[in-house]
C-alpha positions, 0 to 999 in steps of 0.5 A: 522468458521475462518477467514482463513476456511471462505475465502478458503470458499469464493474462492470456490464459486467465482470460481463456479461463471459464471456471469461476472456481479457478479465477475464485483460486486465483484470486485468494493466491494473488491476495496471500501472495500481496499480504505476504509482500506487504508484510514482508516488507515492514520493519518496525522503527527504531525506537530513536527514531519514534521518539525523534519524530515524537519531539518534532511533531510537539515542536510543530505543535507548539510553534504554530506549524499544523494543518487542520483536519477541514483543511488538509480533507478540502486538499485531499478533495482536489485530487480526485 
């Protein structure tokens, strides 16, 4: 069986579920199991790179290229 048939499956018998206990359960199983991927998955930057992206970020300040905060809110505005 595929993953994608075994979760359709999975969704099938939480939907039969009436304890609020084993969705309560389910729940904090799915949210550990999301934090542990999430956490999984970072990796600290190199400290060369840090300092590279530091250094651009100061050339682009100091040059002009910047987005203001009331401009950069009014474009994140537009998306919803």
């Amino acid at each position: 069986m595929d993953l994608q048939t075994r979760k359709l499956e999975f969704i099938k018998e939480f939907l039969k579920l009436t304890s609020e206990e084993a969705v309560i359960t389910l729940e904090k199983i799915l949210k550990k199991q999301k934090q542990s991927d999430f956490e999984s998955d970072l990796a600290p930057m190199p400290l060369e790179e840090l300092n590279s992206r530091i250094d651009q970020s100061l050339e682009d300040s100091k040059n002009g290229r910047l987005t203001h905060s009331t401009e950069l809110k009014s474009e994140i505005d537009k998306w919803t």
